[in-house]
LUMDREN-679805 format. One record per residue (C-alpha): x, y, z. Coordinates in pm, 1 decimal. Example, Ala and Ser with C-alpha at 12.3 -4.5 7.8 and 13.67 -1.06 7.14 Angstrom:
BEGIN
<r><xx>1230.0</xx><yy>-450.0</yy><zz>780.0</zz></r>
<r><xx>1367.0</xx><yy>-106.0</yy><zz>714.0</zz></r>
//
This chain:
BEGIN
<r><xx>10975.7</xx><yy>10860.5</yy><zz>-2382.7</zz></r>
<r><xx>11172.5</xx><yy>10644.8</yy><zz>-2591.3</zz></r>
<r><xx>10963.5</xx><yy>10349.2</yy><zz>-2826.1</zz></r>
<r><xx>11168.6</xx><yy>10005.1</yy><zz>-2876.5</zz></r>
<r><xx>10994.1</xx><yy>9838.2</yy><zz>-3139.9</zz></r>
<r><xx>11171.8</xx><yy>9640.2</yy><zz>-3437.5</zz></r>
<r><xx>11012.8</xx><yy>9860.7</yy><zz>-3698.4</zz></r>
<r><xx>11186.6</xx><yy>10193.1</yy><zz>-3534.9</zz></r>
<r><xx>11440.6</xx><yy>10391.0</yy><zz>-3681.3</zz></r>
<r><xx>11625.9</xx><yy>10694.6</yy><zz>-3553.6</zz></r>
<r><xx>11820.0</xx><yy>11043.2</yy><zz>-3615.3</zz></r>
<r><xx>12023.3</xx><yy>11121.2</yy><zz>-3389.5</zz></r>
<r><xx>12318.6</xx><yy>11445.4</yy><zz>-3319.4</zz></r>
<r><xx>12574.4</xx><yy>11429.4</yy><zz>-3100.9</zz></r>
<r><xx>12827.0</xx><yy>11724.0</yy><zz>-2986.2</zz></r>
<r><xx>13167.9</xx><yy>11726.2</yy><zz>-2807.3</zz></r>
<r><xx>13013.7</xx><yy>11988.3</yy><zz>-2570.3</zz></r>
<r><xx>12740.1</xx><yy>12259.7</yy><zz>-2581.4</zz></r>
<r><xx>12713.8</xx><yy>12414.0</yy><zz>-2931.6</zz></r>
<r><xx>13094.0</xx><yy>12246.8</yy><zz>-3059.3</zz></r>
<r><xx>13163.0</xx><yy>12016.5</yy><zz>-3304.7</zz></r>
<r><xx>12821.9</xx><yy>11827.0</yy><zz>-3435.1</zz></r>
<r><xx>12748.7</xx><yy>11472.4</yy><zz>-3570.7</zz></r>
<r><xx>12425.1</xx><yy>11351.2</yy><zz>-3719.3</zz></r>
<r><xx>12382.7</xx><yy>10951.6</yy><zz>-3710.4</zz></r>
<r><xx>12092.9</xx><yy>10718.7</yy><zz>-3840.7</zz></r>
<r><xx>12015.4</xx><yy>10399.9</yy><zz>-3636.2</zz></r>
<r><xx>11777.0</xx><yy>10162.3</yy><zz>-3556.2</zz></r>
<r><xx>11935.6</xx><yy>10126.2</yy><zz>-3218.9</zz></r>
<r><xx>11956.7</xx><yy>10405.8</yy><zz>-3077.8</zz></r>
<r><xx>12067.5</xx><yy>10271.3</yy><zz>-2710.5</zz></r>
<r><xx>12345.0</xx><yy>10115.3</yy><zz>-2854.4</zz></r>
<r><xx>12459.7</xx><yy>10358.1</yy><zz>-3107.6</zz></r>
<r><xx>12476.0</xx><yy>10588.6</yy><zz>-2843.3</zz></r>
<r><xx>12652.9</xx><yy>10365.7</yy><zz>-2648.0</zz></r>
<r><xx>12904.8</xx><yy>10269.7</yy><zz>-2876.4</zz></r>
<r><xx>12946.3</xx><yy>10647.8</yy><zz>-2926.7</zz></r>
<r><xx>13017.1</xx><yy>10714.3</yy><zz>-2556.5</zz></r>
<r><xx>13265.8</xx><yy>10441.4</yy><zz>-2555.4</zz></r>
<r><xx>13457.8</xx><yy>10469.7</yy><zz>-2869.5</zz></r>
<r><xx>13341.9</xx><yy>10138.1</yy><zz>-3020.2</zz></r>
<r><xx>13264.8</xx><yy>10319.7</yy><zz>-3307.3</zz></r>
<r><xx>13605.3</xx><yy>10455.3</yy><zz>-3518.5</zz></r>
<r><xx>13605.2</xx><yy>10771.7</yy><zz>-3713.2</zz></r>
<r><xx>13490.6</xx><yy>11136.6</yy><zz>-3706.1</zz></r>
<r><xx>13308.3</xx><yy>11101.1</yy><zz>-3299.8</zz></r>
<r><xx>13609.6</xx><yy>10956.9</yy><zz>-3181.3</zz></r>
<r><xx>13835.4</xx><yy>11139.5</yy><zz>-3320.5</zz></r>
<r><xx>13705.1</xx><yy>11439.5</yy><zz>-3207.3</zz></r>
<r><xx>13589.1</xx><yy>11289.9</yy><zz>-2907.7</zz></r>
<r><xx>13156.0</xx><yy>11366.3</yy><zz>-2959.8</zz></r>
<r><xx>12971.9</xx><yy>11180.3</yy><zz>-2725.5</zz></r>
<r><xx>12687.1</xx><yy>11413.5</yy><zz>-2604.9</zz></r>
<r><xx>12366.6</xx><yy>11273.9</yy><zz>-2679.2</zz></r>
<r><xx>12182.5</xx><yy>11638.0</yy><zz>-2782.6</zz></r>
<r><xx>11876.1</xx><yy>11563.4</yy><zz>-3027.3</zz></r>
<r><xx>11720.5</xx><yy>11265.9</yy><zz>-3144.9</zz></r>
<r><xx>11368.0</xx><yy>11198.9</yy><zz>-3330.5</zz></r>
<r><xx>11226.7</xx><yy>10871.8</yy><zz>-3404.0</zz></r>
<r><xx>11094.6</xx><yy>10737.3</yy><zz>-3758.6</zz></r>
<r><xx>10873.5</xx><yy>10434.4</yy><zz>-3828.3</zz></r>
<r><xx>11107.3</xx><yy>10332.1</yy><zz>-4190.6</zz></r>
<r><xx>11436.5</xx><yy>10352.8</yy><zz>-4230.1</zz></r>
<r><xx>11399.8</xx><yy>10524.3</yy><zz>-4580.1</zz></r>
<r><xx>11225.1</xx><yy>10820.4</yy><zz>-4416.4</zz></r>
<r><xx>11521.5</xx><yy>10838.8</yy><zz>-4141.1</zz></r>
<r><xx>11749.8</xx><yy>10768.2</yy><zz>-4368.7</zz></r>
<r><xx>11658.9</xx><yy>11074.2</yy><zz>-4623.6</zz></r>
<r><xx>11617.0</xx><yy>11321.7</yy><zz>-4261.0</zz></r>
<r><xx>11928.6</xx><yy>11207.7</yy><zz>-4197.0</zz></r>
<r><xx>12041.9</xx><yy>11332.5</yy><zz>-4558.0</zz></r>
<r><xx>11845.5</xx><yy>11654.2</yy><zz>-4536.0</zz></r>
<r><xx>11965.0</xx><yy>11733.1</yy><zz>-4211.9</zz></r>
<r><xx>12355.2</xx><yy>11693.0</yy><zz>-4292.1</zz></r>
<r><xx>12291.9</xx><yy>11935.6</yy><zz>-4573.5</zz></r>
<r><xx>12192.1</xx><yy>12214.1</yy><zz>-4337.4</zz></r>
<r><xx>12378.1</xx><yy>12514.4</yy><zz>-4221.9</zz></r>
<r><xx>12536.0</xx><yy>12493.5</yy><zz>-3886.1</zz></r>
<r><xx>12263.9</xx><yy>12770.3</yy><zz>-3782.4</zz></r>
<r><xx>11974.1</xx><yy>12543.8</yy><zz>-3894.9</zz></r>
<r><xx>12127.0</xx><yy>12216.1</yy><zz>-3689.6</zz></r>
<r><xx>12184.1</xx><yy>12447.1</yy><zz>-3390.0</zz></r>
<r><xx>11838.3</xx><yy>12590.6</yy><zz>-3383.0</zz></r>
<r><xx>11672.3</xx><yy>12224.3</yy><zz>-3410.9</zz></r>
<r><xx>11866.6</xx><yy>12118.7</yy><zz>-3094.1</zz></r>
<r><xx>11791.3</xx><yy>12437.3</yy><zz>-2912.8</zz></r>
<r><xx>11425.7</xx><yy>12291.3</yy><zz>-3011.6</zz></r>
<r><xx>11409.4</xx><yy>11975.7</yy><zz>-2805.8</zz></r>
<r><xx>11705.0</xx><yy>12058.2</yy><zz>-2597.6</zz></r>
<r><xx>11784.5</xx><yy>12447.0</yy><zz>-2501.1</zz></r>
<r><xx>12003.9</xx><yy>12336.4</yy><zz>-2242.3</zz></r>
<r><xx>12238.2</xx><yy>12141.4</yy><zz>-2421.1</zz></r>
<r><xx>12219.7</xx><yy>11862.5</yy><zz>-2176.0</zz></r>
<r><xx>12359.8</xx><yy>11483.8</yy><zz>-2269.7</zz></r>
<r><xx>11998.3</xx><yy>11311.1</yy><zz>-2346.6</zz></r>
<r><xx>12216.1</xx><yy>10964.5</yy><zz>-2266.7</zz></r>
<r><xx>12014.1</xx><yy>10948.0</yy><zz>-1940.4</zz></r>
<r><xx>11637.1</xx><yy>10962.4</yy><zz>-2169.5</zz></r>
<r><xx>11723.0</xx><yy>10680.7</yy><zz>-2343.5</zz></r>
<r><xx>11869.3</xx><yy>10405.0</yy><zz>-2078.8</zz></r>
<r><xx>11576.3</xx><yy>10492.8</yy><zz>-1845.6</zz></r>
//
């Protein structure tokens, strides 16, 4: 269940469809970053390439701690990133629906 609370931060990845192109984001919005995603509110890399699937996200209580997963996570392989989604989310499905609920 998703936690609203001014003190929460989140990592996020999104995908253009089941294992295809990836994006890891840091918020502390996550609705709305999503959102803005999904729309393409937000220029750049996602909307270029059109990645709007909502496929992992974990929640932080600072921003420096999501902020430096965020870092780490970037730096994986492709493999790693993959294998952490599989994790929370072997289906691939959009998590868009988890969030707004």
């Amino acid at each position: 269940m998703l936690t609203r609370s001014m003190k929460t931060f989140w990592i996020y990845i999104l995908a253009n469809r089941p294992r295809g192109t990836l994006y890891v984001g840091m918020t502390n919005d996550l609705v709305r970053r999503i959102y803005e995603h999904r729309e393409g509110l937000a220029d750049g890399f996602t909307k270029e390439h059109r990645v709007k699937m909502l496929v992992y996200y974990e929640q932080h209580a600072t921003a420096i701690a999501a902020i430096q997963r965020e870092k780490n996570i970037k730096h994986w392989s492709r493999k790693w990133k993959i294998d952490l989604i599989c994790s929370m989310n072997p289906d691939w499905l959009d998590l868009w629906e988890d969030i707004v609920r």
